[in-house]
VONUMI-477065 format. One line per 4 residues: number of its first residue (from 1); their letters; for each residue x, y, z of N, C-alpha, C. Coordinates in Angstrom, 2 decimals. Layout:
! residues N
NUM = a = X,Y,Z,X,Y,Z,X,Y,Z ~ ...
//
This chain:
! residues 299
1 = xxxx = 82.58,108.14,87.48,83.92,107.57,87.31,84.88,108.62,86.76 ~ 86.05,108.47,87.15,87.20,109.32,86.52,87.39,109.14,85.11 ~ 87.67,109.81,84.21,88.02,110.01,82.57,89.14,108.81,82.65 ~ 88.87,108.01,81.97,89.88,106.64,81.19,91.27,107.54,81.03
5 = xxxx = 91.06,108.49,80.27,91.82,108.86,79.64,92.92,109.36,81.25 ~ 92.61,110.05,81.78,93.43,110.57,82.95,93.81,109.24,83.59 ~ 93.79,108.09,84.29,93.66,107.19,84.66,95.16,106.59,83.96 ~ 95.00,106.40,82.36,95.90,105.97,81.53,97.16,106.68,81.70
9 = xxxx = 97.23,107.99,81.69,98.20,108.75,81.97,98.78,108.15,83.56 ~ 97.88,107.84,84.43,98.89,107.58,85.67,99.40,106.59,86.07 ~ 98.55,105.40,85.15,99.65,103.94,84.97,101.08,104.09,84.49 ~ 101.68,102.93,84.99,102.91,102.77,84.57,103.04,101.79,83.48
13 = xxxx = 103.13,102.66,82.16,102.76,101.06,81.29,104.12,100.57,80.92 ~ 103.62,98.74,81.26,104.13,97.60,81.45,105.83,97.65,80.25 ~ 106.96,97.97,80.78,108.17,97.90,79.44,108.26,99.28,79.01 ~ 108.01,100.31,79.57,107.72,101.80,78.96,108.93,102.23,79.95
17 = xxxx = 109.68,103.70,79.70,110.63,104.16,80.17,109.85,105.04,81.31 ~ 109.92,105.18,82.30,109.40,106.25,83.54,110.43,107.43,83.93 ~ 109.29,108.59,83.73,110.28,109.23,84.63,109.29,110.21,85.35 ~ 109.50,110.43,86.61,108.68,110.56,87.87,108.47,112.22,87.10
21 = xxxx = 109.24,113.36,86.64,108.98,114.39,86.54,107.96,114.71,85.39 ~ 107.82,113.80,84.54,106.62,114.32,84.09,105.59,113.64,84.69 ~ 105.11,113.22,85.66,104.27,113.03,86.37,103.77,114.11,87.49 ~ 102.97,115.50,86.96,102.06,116.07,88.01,102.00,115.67,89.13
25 = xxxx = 102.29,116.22,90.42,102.16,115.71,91.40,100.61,116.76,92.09 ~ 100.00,117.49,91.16,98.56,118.39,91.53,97.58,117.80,91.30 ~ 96.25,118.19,91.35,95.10,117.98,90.86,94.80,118.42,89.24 ~ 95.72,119.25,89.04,95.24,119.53,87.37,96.20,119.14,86.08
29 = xxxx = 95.35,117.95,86.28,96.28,116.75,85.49,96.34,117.14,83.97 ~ 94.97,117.36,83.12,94.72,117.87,82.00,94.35,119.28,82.25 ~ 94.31,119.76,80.13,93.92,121.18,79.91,92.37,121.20,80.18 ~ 91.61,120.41,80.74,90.08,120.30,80.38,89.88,120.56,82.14
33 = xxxx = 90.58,120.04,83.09,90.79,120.27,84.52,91.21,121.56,84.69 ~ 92.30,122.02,84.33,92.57,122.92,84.41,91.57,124.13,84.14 ~ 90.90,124.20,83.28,90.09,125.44,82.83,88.80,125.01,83.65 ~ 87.61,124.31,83.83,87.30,123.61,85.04,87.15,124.49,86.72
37 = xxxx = 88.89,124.49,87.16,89.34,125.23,88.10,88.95,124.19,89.42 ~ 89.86,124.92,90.12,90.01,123.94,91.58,88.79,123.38,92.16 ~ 87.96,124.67,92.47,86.73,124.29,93.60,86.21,123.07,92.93 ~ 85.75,123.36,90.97,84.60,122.16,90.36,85.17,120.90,90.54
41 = xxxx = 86.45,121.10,90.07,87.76,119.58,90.19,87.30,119.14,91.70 ~ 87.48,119.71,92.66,88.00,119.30,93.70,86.16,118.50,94.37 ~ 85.02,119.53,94.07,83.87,119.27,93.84,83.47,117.85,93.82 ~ 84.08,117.75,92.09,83.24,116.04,91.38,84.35,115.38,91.94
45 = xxxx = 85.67,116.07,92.26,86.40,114.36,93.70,85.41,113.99,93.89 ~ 84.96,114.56,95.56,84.12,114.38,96.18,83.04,113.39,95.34 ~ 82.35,114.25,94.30,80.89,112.94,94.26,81.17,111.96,93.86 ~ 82.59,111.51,93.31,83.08,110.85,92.51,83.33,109.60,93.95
49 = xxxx = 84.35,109.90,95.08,84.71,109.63,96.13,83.43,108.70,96.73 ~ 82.87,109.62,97.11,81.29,109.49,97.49,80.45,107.99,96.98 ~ 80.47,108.23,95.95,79.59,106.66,95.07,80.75,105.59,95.17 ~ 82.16,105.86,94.84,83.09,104.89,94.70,83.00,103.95,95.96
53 = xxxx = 82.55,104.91,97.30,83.04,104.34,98.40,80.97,103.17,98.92 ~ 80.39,103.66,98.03,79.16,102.90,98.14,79.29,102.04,97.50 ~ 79.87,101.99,96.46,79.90,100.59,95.46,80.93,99.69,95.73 ~ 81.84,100.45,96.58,83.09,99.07,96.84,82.42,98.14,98.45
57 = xxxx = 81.45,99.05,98.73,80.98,98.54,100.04,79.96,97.39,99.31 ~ 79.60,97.35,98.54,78.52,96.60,97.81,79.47,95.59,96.83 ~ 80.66,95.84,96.60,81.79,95.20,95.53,82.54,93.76,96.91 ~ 82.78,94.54,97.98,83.58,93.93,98.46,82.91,92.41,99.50
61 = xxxx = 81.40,92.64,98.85,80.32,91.71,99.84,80.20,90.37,98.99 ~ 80.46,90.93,97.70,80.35,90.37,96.50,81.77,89.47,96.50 ~ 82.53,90.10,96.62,84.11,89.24,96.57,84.05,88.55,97.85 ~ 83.57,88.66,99.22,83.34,87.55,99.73,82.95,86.89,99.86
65 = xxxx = 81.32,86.84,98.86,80.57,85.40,98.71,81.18,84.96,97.70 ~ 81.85,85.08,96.69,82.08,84.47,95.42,83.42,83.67,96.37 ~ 84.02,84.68,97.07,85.29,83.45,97.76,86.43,82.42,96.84 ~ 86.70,83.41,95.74,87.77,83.17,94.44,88.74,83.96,94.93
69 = xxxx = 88.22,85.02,94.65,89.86,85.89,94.43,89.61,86.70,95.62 ~ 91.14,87.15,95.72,91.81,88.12,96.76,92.32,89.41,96.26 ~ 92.00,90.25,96.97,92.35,91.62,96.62,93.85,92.28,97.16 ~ 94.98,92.55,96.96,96.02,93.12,97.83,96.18,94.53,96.63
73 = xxxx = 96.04,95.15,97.77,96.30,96.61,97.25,98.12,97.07,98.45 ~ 98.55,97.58,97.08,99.86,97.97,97.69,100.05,99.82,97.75 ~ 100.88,99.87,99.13,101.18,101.76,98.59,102.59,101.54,99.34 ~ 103.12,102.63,98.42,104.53,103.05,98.85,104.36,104.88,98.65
77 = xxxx = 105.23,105.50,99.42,105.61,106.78,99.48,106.58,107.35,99.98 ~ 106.83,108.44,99.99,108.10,108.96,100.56,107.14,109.55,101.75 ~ 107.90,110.34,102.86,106.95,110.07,104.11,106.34,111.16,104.20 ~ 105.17,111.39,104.66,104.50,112.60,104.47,103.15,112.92,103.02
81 = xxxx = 103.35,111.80,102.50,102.72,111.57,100.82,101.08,111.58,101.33 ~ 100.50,110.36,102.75,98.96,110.95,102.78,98.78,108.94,102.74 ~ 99.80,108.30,103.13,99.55,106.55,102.86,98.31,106.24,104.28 ~ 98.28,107.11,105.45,97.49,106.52,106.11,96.19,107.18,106.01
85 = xxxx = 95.76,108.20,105.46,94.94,109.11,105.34,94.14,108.41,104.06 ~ 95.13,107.80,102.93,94.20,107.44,102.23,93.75,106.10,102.25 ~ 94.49,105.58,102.96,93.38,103.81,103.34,92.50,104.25,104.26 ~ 92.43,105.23,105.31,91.69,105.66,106.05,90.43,105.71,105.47
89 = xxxx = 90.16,106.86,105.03,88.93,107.40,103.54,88.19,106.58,102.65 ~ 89.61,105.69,102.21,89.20,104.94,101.10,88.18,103.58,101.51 ~ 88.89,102.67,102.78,88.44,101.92,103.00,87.28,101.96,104.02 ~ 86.89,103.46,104.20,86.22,103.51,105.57,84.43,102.86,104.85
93 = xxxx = 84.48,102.52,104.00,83.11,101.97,104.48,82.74,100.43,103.91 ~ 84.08,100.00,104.08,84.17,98.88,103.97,84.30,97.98,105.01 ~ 83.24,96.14,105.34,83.11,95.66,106.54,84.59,95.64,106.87 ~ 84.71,95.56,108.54,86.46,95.47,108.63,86.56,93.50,108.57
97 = xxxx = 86.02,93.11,108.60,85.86,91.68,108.91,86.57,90.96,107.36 ~ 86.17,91.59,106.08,86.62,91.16,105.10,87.67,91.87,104.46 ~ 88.34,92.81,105.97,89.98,93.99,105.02,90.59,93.89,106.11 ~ 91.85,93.94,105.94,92.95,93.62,106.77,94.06,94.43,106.20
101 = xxxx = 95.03,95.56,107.08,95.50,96.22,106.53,97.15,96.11,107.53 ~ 97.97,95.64,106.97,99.54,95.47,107.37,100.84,96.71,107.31 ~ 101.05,96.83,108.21,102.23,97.71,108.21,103.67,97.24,107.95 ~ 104.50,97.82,107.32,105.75,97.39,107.03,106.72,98.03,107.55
105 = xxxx = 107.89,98.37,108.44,108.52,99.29,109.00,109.64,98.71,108.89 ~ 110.53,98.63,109.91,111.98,98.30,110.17,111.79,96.59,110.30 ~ 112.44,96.01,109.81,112.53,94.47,109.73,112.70,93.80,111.10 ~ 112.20,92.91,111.86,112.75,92.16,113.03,113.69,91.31,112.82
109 = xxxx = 113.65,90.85,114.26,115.29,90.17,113.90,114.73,88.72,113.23 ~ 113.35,88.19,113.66,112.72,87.43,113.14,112.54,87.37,111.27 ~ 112.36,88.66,111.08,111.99,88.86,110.02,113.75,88.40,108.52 ~ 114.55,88.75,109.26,115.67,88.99,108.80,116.08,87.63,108.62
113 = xxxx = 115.72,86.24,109.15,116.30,84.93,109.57,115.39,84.46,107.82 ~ 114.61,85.29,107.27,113.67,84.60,106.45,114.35,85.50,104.91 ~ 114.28,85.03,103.99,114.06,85.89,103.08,113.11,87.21,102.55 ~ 113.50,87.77,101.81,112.98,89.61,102.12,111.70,89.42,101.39
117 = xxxx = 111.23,88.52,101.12,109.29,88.41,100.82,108.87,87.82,102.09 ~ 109.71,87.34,103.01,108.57,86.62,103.90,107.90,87.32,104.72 ~ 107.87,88.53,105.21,107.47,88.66,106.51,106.09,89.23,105.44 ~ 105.64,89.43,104.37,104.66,90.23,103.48,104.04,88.95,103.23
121 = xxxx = 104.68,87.47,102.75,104.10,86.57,102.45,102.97,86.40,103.52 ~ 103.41,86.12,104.73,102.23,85.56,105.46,100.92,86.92,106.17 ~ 101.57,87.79,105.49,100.24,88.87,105.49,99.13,89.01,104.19 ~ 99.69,88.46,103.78,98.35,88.11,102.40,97.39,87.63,102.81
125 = xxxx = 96.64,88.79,102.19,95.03,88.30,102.29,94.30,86.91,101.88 ~ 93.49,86.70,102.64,92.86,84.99,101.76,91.91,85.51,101.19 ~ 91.50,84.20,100.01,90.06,84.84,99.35,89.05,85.26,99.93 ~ 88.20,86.15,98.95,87.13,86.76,99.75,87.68,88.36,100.76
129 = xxxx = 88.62,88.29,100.68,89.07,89.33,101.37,90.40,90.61,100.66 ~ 90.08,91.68,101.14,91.11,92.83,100.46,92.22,93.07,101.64 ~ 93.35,93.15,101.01,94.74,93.33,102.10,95.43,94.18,101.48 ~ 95.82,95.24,102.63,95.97,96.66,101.74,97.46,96.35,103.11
133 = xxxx = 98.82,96.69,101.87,99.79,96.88,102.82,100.55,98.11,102.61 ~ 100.81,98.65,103.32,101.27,100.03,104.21,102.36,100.27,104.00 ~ 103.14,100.45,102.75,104.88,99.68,102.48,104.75,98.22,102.47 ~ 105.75,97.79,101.51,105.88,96.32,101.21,106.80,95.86,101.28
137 = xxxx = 107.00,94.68,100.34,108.10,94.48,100.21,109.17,95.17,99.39 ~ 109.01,96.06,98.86,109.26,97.04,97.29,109.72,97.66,98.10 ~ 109.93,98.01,99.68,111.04,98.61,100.45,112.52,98.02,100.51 ~ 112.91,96.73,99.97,113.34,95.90,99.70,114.15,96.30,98.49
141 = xxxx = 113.80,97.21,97.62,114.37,97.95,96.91,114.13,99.60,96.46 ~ 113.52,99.80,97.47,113.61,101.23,97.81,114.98,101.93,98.66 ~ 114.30,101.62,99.99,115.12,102.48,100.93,116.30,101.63,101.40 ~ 116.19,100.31,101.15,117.71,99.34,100.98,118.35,99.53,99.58
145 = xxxx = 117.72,99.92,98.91,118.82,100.29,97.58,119.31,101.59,97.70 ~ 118.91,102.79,98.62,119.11,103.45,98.77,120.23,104.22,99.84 ~ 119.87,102.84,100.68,121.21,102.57,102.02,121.31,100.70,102.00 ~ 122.24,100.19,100.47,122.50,99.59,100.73,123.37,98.70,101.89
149 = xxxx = 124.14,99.59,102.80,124.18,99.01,104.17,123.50,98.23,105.05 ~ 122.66,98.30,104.42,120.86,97.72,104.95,121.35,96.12,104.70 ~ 122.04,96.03,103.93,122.32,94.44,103.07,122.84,93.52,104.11 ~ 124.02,94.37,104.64,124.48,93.80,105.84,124.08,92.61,107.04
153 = xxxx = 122.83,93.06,107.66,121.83,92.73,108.28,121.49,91.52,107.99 ~ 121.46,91.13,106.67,120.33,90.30,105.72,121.36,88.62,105.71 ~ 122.76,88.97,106.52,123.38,87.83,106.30,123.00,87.19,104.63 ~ 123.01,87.87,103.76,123.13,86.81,101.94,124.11,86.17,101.87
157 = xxxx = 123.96,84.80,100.92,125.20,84.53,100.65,126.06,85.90,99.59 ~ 127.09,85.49,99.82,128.70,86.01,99.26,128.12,86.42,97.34 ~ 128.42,87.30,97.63,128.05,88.25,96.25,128.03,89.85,95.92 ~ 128.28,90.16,94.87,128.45,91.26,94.33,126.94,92.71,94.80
161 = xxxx = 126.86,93.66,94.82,125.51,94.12,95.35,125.49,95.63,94.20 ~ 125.95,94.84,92.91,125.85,95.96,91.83,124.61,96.07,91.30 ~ 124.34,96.27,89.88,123.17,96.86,89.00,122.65,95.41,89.05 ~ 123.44,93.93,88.60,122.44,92.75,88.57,121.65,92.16,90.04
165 = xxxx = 122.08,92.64,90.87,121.71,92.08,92.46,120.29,92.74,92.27 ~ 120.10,93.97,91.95,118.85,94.71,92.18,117.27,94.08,91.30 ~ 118.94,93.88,89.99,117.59,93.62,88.63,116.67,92.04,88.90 ~ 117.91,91.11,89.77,117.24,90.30,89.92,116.28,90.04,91.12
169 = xxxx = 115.98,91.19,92.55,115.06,91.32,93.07,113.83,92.09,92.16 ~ 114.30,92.50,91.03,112.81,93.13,90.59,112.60,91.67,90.11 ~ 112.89,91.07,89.46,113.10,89.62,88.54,112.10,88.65,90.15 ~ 112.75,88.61,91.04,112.11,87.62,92.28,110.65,88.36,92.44
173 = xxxx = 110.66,89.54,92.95,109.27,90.34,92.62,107.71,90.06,91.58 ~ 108.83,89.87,90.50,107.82,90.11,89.18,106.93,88.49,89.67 ~ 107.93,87.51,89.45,107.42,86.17,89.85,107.12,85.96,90.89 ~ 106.94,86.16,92.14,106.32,86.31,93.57,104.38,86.88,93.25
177 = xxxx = 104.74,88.01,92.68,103.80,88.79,92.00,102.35,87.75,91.11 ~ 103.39,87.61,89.96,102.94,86.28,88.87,102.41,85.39,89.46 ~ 102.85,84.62,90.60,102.33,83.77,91.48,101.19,83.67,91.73 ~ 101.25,85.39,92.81,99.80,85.39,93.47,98.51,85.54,92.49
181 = xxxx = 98.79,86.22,91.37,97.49,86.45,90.35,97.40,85.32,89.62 ~ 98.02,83.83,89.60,97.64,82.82,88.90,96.36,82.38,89.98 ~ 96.91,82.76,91.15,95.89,82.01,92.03,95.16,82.94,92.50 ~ 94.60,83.57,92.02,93.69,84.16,92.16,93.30,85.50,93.23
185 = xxxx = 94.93,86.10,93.38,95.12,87.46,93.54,95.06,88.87,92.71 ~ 94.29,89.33,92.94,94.26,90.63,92.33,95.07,91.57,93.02 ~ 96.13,92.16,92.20,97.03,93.22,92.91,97.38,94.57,92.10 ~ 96.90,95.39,92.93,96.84,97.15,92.62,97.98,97.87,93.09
189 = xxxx = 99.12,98.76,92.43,99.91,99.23,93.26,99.87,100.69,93.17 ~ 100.10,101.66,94.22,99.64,102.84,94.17,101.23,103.71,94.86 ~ 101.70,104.26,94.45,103.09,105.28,94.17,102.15,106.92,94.90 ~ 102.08,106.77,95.91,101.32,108.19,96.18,102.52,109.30,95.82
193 = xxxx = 102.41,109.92,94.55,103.75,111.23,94.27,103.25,112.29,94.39 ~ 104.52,112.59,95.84,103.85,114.09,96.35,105.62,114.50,95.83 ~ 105.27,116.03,96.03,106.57,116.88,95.77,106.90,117.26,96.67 ~ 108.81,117.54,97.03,109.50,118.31,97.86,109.44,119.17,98.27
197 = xxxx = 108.28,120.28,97.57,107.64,121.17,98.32,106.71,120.87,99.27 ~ 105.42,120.15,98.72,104.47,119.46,99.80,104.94,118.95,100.65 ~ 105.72,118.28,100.66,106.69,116.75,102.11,106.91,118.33,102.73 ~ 107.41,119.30,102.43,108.20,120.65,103.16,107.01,120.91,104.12
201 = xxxx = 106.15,120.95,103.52,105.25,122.59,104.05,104.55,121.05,104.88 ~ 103.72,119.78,104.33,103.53,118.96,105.82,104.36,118.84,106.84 ~ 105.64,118.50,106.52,106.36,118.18,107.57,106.58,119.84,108.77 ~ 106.55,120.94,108.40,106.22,121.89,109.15,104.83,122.12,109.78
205 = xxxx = 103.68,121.50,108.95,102.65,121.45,110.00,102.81,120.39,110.77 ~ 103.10,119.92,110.43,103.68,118.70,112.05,104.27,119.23,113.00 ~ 105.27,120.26,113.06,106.10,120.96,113.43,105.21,121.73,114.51 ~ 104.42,122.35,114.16,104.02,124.02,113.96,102.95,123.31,115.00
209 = xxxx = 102.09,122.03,114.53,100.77,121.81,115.65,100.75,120.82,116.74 ~ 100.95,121.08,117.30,100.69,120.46,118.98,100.43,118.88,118.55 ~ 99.49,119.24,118.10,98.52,117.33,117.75,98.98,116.31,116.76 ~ 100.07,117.18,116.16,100.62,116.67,115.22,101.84,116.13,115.46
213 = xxxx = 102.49,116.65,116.56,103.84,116.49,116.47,104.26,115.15,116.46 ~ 103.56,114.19,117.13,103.72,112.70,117.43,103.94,112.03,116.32 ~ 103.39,112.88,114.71,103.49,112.46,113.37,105.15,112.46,112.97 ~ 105.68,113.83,113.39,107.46,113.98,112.94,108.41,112.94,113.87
217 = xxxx = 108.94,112.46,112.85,110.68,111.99,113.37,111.62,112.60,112.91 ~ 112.16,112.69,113.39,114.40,113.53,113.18,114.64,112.82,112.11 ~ 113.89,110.83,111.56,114.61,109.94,110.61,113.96,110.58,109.25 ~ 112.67,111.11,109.53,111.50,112.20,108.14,113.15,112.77,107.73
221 = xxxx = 113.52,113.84,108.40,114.14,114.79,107.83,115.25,114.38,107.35 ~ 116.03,113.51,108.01,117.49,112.66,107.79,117.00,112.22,106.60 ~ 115.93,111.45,106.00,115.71,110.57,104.46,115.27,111.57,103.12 ~ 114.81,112.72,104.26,114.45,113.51,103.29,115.60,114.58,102.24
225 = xxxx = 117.02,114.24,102.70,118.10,114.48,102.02,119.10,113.40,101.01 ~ 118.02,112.62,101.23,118.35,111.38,99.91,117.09,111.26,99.05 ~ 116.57,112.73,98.85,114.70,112.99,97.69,115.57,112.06,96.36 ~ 116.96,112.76,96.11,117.28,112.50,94.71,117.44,111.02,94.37
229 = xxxx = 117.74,110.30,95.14,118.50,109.24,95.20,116.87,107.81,95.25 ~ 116.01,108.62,96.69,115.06,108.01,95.98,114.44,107.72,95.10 ~ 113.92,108.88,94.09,113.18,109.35,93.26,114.26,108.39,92.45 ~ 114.93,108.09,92.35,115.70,107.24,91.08,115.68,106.13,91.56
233 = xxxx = 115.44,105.59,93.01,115.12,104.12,92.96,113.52,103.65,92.89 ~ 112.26,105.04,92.98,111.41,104.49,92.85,110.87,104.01,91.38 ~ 111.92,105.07,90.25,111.83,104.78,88.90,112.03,104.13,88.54 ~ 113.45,103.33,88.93,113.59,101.70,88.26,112.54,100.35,88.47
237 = xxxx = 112.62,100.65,89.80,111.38,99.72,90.66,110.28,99.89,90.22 ~ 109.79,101.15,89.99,108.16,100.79,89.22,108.10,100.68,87.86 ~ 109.17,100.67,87.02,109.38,100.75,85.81,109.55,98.97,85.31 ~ 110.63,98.93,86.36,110.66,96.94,86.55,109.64,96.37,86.72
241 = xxxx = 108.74,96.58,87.12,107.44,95.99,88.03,106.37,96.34,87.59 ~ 105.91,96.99,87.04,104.35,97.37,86.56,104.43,96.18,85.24 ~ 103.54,95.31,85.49,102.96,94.69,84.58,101.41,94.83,84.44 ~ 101.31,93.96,83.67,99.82,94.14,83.05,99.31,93.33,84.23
245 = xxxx = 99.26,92.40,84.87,98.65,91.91,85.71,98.73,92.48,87.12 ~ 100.01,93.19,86.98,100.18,93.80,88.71,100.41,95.42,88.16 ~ 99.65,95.91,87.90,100.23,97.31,87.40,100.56,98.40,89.07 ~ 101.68,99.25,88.07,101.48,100.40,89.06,100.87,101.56,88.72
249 = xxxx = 100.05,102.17,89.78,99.65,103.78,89.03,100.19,104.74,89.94 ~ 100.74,105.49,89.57,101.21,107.07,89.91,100.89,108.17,90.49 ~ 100.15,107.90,91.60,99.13,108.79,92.15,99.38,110.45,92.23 ~ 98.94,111.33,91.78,99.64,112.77,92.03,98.41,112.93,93.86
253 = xxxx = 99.79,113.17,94.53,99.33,113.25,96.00,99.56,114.52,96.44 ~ 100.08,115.81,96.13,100.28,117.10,96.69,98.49,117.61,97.44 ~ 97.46,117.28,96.72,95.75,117.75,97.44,95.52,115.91,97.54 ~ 95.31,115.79,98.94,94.80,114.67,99.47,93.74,114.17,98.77
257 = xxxx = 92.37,115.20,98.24,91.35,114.34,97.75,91.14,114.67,96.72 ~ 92.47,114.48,95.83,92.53,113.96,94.54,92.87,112.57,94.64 ~ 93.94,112.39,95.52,94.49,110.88,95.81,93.49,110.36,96.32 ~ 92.85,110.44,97.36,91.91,109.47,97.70,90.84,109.04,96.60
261 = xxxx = 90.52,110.24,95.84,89.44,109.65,94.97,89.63,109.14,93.84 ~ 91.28,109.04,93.25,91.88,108.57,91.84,91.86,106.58,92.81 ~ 92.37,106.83,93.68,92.65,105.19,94.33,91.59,104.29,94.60 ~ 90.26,105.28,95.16,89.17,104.76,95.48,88.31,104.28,94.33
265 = xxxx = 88.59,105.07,93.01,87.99,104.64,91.34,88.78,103.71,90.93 ~ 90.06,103.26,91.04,90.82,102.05,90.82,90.41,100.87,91.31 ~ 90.30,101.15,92.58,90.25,99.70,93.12,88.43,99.24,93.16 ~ 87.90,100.38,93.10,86.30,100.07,93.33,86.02,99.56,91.30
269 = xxxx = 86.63,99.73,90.66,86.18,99.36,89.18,87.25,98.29,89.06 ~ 88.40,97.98,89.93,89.09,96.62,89.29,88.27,95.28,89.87 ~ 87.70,95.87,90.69,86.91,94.68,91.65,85.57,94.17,91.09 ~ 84.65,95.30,90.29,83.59,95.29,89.77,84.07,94.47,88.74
273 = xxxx = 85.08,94.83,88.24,85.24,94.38,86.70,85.39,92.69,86.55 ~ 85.73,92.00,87.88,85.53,90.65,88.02,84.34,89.75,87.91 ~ 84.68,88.79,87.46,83.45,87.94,87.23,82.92,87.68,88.69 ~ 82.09,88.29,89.16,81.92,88.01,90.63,80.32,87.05,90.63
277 = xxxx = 80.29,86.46,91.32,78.84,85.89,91.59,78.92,85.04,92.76 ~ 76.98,85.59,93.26,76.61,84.87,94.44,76.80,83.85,94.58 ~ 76.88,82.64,95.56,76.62,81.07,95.69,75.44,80.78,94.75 ~ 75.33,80.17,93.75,74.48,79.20,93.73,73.76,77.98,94.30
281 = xxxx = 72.56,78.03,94.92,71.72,77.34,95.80,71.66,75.61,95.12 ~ 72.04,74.84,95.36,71.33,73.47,94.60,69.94,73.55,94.68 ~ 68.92,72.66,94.42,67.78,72.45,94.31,67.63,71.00,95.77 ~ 68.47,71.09,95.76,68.17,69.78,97.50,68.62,71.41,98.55
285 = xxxx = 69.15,72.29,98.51,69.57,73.18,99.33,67.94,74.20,99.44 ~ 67.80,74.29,97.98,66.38,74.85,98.05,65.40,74.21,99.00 ~ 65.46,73.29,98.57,64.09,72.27,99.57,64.28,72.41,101.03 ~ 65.30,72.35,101.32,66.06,72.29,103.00,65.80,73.96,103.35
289 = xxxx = 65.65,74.28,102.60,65.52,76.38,102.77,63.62,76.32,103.02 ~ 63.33,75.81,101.97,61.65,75.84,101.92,61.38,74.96,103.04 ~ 62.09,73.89,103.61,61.55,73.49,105.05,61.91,74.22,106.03 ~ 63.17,74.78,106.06,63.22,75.80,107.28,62.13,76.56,107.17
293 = xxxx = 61.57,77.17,106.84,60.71,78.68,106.25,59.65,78.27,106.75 ~ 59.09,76.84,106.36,57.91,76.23,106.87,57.46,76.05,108.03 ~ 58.96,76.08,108.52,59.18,75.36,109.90,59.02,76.42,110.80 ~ 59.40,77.70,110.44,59.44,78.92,111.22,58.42,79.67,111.21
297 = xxx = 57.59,79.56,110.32,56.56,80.28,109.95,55.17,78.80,110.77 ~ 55.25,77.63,111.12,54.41,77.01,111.95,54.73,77.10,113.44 ~ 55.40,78.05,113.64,55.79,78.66,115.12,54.85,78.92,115.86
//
């Protein structure tokens, strides 16, 4: 498992002031990593990665016989951060039958007739199952707070679209949120923070490789001249929103498998950490089991 202590550092704790720049966006989070050095760090990822991804395969068999709670794991990033690479990794050895993973992009016209949780509402996972979404609704006050023009679209009623319009989508959020964990949602949120250098030098290997190119859009580079503007709406938003029941953590994403293996120790120990248990058999279910058995075995 990853050090508590590093872990703590990348939550967003719940009412605390954020600010994205002291948040490392490397692998050498502490002085104890650091001296350490890349290869060993980068090393115990790996074994770390490695077991996480055996025990959530063994965690997540468990959350579907118990058939209580639901898992929704959330990611947001700026583009280029590593959001499909690391559900890729993370979830790869998990059955696909009990994970379901949703994309969030440009709104339909369908989508727009509903209020700005719905089209996420009916992608929630049911119990027994993990739902990992790809952008959320927290775009909702990302890249629409960012081009509030976006508002337009949304036909609202008649109102002001200052500092209280926003506070009270974090406010609809928090309780949307609150909701799902009364009933028995578990929700993880993950901020993959890569730096303006990294987004640089990926978005040129996109550039640069043949196989890649299908990855770049002209809209990457166009958003990527509003870094500042984001970076100050992802601070309010996760600063509003990390609670103790829905926390956010801070992923430093510049080396991919640091991120994969800080996300894959989150969600594989929030899941363990549940009261999970098998069906219990009745004793008339027993008997009906001991006659099948009987029954198959006088074959």
């Amino acid at each position: 498992m990853i050090n508590p202590d590093i872990l703590k550092q990348l939550l967003v704790a719940p009412g605390k002031k954020l600010r994205l720049k002291d948040h490392d966006t490397g692998w050498a989070q502490t002085k104890e990593l650091k001296e350490l050095g890349k290869d060993e760090v980068k090393a115990q990822a790996r074994v770390i990665l490695d077991q996480n991804l055996a025990d959530l395969a063994e965690a997540q068999d468990l959350l579907y016989a118990d058939d209580r709670y639901s898992v929704l794991v959330v990611f947001q990033a700026m583009d280029a951060a590593g959001k499909d690479g690391t559900i890729k990794h993370v979830m790869s050895g998990v059955n696909p039958q009990g994970c379901q993973v949703s994309n969030f992009k440009k709104p339909s016209s369908e989508d727009l007739e509903h209020d700005f949780l719905w089209r996420c509402t009916k992608c929630l996972p049911e119990r027994g199952h993990i739902g990992i979404f790809n952008r959320s609704y927290y775009e909702e006050v990302l890249v629409v707070k960012v081009h509030p023009e976006l508002l337009d679209s949304q036909r609202l009623p008649p109102g002001k679209r200052g500092k209280a319009f926003w506070t009270k989508r974090y406010e609809d959020i928090n309780s949307f949120e609150k909701h799902l964990v009364r009933n028995g949602t578990v929700i993880l949120k993950f901020f993959l923070h890569v730096s303006k250098e990294e987004q640089k030098r990926r978005f040129l290997d996109r550039l640069e490789r043949p196989e890649k190119n299908w990855k770049f859009s002209a809209s990457d580079l166009s958003e990527r001249a509003f870094w500042d503007e984001y970076m100050d709406a992802y601070e309010a938003a996760l600063e509003a929103t990390s609670t103790k029941s829905a926390p956010w953590y801070v992923i430093p994403a510049d080396n991919k498998w640091a991120a994969r293996s800080v996300v894959a120790d989150v969600l594989t120990t929030k899941i363990r950490s549940l009261d999970l248990q098998y069906p219990v058999v009745s004793e008339e279910q027993r008997k009906k089991l001991e006659e099948a058995r009987r029954g198959l075995m006088a074959e």
